[in-house]
N, C-alpha and C positions, 0 to 999 in steps of 0.2 A: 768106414765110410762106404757104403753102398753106389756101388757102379756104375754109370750114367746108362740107360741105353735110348741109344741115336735109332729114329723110326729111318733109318737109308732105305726102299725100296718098299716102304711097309706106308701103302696110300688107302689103309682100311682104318677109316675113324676107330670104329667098334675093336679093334684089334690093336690097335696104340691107345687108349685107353684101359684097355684090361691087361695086356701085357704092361702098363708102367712105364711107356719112352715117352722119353720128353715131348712135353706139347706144348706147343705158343697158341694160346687160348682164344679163338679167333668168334666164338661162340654167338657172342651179340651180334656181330658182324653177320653172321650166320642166318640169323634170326632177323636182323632189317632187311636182307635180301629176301628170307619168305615171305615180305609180308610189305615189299615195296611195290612191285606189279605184279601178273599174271603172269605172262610171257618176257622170258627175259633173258639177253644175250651177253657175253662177255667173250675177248677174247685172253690170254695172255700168252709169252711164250713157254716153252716147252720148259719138261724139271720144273713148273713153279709152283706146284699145290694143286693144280685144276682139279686133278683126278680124288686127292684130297678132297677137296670145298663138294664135290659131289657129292661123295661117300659122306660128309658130315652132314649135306641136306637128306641124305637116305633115312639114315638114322634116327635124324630131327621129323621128320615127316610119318616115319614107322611106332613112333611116338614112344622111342625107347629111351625114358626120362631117367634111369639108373645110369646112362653113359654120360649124360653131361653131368649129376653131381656136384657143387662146387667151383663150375663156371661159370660164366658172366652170363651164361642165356637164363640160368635157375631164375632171377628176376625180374626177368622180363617174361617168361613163356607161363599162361597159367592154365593151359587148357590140358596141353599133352595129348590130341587125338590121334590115332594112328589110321594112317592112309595106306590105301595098295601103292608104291613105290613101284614104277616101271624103271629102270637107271641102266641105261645102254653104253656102250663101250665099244666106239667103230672104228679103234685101232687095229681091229682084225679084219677090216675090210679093206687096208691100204693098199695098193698094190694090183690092186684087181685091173686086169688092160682091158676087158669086153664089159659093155652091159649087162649082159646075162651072166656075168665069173659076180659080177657087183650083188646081183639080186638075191644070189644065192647064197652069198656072203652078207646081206643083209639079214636073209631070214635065217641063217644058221646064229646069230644074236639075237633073236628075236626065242630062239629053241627052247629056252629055260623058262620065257614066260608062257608058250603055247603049253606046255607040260604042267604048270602047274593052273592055270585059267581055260586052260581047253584048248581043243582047234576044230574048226572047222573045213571040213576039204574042198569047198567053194572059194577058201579062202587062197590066193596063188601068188598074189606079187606080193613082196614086203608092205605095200601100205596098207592091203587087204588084211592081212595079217595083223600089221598093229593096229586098224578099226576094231579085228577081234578080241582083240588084248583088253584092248581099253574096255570094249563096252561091257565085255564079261566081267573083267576087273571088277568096274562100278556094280555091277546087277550082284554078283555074289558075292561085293563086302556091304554095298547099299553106301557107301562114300564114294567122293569125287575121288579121283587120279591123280595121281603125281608122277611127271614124265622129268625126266634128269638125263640128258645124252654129253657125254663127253667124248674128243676129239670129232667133233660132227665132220669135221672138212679132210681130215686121214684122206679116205677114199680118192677124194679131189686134187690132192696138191700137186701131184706130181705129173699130171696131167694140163697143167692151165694153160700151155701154149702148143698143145694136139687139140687142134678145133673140131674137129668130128668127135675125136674121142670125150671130152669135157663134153660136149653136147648132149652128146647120149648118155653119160654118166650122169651129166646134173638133171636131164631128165627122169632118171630113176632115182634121185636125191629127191628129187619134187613130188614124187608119186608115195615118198618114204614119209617125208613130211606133211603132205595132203592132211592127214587124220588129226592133227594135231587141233587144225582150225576150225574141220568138219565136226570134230568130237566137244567143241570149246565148252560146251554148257557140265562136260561132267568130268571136267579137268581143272584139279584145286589151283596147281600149279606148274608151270616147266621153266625148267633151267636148263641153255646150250651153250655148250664151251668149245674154244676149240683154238688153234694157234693162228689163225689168219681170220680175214672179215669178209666172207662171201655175201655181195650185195644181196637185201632181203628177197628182191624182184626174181633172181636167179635161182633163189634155191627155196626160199619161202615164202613163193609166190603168192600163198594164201592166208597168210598170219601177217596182216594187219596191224597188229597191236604191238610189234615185238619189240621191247624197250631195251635198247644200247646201252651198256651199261659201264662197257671198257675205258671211259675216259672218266665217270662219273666220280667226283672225287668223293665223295661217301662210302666207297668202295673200293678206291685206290691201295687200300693196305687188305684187301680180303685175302690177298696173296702174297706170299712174300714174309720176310723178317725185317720188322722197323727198328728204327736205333733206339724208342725205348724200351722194345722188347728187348731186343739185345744184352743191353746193360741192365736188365732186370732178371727174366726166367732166362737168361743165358750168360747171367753174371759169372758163376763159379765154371763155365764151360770154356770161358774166354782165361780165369786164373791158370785153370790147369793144363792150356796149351800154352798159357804163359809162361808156366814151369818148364815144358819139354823143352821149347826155343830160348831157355834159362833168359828171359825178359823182365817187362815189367805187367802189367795185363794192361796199364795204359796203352804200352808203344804196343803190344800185340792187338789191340781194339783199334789201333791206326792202320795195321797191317793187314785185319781184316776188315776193314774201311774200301782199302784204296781197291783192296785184291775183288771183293762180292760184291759191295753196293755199289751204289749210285742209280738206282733203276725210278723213275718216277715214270707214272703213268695217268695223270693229270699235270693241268699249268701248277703251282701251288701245293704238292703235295708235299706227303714224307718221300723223305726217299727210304727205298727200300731194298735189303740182301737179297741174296739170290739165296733160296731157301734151302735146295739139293745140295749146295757145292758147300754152304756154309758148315750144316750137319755132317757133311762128309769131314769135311777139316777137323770138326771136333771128334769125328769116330775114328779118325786114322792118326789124328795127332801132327798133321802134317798140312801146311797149306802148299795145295794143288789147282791145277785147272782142272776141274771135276766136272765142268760142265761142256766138257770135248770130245769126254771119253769116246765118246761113240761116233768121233768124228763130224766135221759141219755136215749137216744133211745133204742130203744128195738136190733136193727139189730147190733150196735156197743154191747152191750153185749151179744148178741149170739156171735160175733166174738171172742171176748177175749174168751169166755166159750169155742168155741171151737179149740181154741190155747194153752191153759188151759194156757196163760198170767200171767204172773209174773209179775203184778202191783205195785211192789217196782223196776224194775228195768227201767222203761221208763225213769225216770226224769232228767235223764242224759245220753244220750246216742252217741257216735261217731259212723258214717253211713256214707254210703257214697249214692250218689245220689240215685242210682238203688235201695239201700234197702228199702226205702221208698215212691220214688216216680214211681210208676211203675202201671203197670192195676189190677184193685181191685181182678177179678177174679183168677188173680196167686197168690197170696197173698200166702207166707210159713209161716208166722207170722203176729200179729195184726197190724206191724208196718203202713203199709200205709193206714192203715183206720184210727190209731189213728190220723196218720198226715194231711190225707186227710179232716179228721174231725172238725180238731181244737183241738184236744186236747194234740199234739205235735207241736211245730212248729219249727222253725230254732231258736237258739243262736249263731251261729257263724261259720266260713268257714274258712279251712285252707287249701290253693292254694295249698301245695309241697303235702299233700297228698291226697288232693281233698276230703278231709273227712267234713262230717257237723256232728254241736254238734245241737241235739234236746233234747228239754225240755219241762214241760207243762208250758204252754206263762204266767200265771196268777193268782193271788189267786182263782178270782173265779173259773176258770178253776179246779183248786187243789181241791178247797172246792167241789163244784159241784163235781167233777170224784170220790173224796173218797165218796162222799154221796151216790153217786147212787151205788156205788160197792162194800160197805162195805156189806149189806144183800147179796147179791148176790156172795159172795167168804167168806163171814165168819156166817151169820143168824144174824146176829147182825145187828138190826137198829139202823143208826145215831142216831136220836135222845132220843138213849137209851143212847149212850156214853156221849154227851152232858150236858142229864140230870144225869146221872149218877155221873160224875165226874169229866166233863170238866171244870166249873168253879174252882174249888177249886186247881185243878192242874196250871189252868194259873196263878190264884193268886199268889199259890206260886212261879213258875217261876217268873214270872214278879215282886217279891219281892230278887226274887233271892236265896229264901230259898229251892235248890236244895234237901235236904233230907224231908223235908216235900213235896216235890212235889211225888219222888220217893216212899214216906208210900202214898200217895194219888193212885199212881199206882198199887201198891203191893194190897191195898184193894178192887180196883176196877178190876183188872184181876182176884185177884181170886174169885171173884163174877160172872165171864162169865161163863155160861152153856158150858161144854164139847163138841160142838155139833160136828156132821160130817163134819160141815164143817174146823174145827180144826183140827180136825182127819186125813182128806183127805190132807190139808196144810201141815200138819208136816211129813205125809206119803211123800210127794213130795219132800220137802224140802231137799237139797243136805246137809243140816246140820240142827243139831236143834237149834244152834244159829240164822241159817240164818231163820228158825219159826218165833223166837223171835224179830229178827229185822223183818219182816212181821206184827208181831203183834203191835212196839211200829211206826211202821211208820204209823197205818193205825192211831192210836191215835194221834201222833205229828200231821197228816195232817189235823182230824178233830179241832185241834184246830186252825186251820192257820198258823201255823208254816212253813216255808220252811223245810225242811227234804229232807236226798238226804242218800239212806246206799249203802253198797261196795262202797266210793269215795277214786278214786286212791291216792298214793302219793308217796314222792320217795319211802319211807321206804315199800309198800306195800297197803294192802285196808282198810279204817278205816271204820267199824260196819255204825256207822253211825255220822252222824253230823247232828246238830239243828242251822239256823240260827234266835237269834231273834234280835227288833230293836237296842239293846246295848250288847247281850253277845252272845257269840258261842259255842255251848255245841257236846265235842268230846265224844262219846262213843264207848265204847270196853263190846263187852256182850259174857258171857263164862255161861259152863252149868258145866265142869268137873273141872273147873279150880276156883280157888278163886277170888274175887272181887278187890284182893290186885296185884293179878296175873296183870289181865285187866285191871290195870292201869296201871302197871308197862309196858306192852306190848307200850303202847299208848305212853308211853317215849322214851323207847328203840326204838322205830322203829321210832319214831318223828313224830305221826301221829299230833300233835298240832300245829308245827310250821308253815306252811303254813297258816294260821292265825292270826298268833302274828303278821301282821304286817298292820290287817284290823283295829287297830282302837277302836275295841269291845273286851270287858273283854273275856279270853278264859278260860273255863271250863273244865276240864277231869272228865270224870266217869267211873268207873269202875262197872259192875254188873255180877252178878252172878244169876244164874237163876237155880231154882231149878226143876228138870225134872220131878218129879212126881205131884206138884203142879202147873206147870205149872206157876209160879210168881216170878218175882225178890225177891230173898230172901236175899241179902247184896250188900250191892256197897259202894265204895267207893270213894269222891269227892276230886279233886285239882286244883288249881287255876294256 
């Protein structure tokens, strides 16, 4: 049997095609995008093909008809003509603090195409530059252009709330894009990607025409692994990590269900894997958070930081279109960068009130965002909780012996140093229960657990809920009130019954939490 090999880090169509790694065939898809607008934008989050989908409109546009071969475009494409391909890459411009560290960084990308279409020494700032590109392009092949830019907003992110600095930078993003709209008559096509949605007004001011393309559900699986790709060109990839975790390949296709997908980016779509971390699983034989390696970015937690985000309340939340999907730089809340990002995405659309329910799409997703957030909103490293006291508390969950789980928590809370960033949490906190449910959620998540607090119901909002694989645990958490209290509430209001009929054993708890210790100090359990 010949050895799979997984393209992990290999985002060159031309070069996963002739080397033989696995490809989910995304070709057609490929081909309605050249041939749906002119100008056309999308954004997704980071890891999920962008840089991919580029490279395969390079190729397609170079009109190198040997690499597709036996894909879905062979029937649909009959002309094959080949265009100069301009394909920029303004990852290497991130970073940049001054206008002028930008420009320079613009045009050192720009270097490969001045060398092979010429330069002219009149020519000075980056848009100057790509005017010359282009026009020479077209004059010595006698064909229109094809402009392809990935990660357009790099540059930008981590700037959005230094107002001079964004200023001056998107000004030199404007002068970069100028030639795009000035040159329109001898430009076949352009495609711009990138991980956030900078208003067109701000950054291209002059492209009128540019067609949105990130919600458009025709489009929705351009990126990403769907679940019938999955169980089809990734059928025997799924058997033989079945094998390693000696399974079934069923329960491992739920395993990697719960762990990659869930990502939709339309009301109605497929849902779809997380592309990087899934191939990663198959090349290591091992399911990981692969898509953390590198830590949460830095420019997504300055956002929250300075939103001062309430990180228990995303994981469920009704929106409507605009709250979320809108240009990164109005931003009134974390919301469209979390979604922008990946780390919310669609659960569900309801027509009469045009509202979307967003959630974080995935375990790893869950595991990764509490990782990288907990030091950073509490001083507390993950893998202090972990080691600390995460095994002993799953055990007992997962035994089901809820009050030894609860003394497991009791002892490990009050082993947390006081610090400020406690202090400043509970300062905030519209209640000190709602602390409390802050503190036990940021714990439920590092264990894996689904957790979701304030979830509505008729009776009103219950503390919080734990879903795990066999039992569902309702809690009711009081500081002034007794443990006997907090159950009792959780009955009377019927915060349980919307559950009684999933299936899984349903759990009430009742706790009490003592204010000065800062620790569950009694609760009470019923079935």
């Amino acid at each position: 049997m010949t050895e799979r090999r997984y393209p992990v880090g290999i985002q060159t169509f031309s070069e996963m095609i002739r080397e033989g790694y696995v490809y989910v065939d995304k070709t057609d898809l490929v081909w309605r995008l050249a041939h749906y607008a002119k100008f056309i934008f999308m954004s997704r989050p980071r890891r999920f093909g962008k840089s991919l989908l580029t490279s395969t409109l390079e190729s397609y546009f170079k009109g190198d008809k040997k690499l597709f071969e036996g894909l879905k475009i062979m029937p649909l494409e009959k002309e094959w003509t080949e265009y100069p391909v301009i394909r920029l890459d303004l990852s290497s411009a991130k970073g940049r603090r001054t206008a002028d560290d930008l420009r320079q960084s613009l045009k050192f990308v720009l270097r490969g195409y001045l060398k092979i279409y010429g330069s002219n020494e009149q020519e000075d700032t980056p848009g100057q530059c790509l005017t010359g590109i282009l026009q020479r392009a077209n004059e010595q092949t006698g064909r229109k252009v094809v402009v392809i830019i990935d990660e357009y907003d790099a540059p930008l992110l981590e700037v959005l709330h230094e107002a001079e600095t964004l200023d001056a930078k998107r000004e030199v993003m404007q002068e970069f894009y100028q030639p795009l709209k000035a040159n329109e008559a001898i430009i076949k096509f352009c495609f711009i990607t990138g991980i956030t949605k900078f208003s067109q007004l701000s950054i291209f001011s002059t492209i009128n025409n540019l067609t949105n393309i990130t919600m458009d559900r025709n489009f929705a699986a351009i990126c990403g692994i769907t679940e019938s790709e999955l169980t089809t060109v990734l059928k025997e990839d799924i058997e033989h990590l079945a094998e390693t975790y000696d399974i079934s390949p069923e329960e491992m296709h739920q395993k990697l269900k719960l762990r990659y997908d869930g990502y939709h980016f339309t009301r109605n779509s497929e849902e779809v894997y997380n592309p990087f971390s899934l191939l990663r699983a198959f090349l290591q034989k091992d399911l990981s958070n692969y898509w953390f390696e590198s830590g949460t970015p830095t420019f997504l937690i300055r956002q929250l930081q300075h939103f001062h985000t309430d990180i228990t309340s995303i994981d469920s939340l009704e929106v409507f279109s605009f709250d979320f999907d809108q240009p990164t730089e109005n931003m009134k809340n974390a919301l469209p960068l979390l979604y922008q990002s990946g780390y919310l995405t669609i659960k569900g659309y309801d027509p009469e009130s045009e509202m979307y329910s967003l959630a974080i799409p995935n375990q790893e997703v869950r595991i990764g965002y509490v990782e990288g957030l907990l030091p950073v909103y509490t001083g507390i490293e993950s893998r202090d909780v972990k080691a600390g006291f995460a095994l002993k508390f799953w055990r007992a969950l997962k035994q089901k012996v809820i009050d030894l789980a609860m003394r497991e928590m009791q002892a490990y809370m009050a082993g947390i140093p006081y610090i400020e960033g406690f202090k400043q949490k509970l300062a905030e906190a519209a209640t000190a229960e709602g602390f409390y449910e802050y503190t036990m959620y940021l714990v439920f998540s590092m264990l894996n657990f689904y957790v979701r607090t304030q979830v509505k119901c008729a009776g009103g909002r219950v503390d919080m809920v734990v879903w795990m694989p066999d039992t569902i645990y309702v809690f009711e958490l009081k500081k002034d009130e007794t443990a006997q209290k907090a159950l009792e509430q959780i009955d009377s209001k019927g915060y349980a019954i919307p559950y009684q009929a999933d299936g899984r054993k349903v759990v009430k708890v009742g706790v009490k939490f003592n204010a000065d210790t800062r620790v569950p100090e009694e609760w009470v359990i019923a079935s």
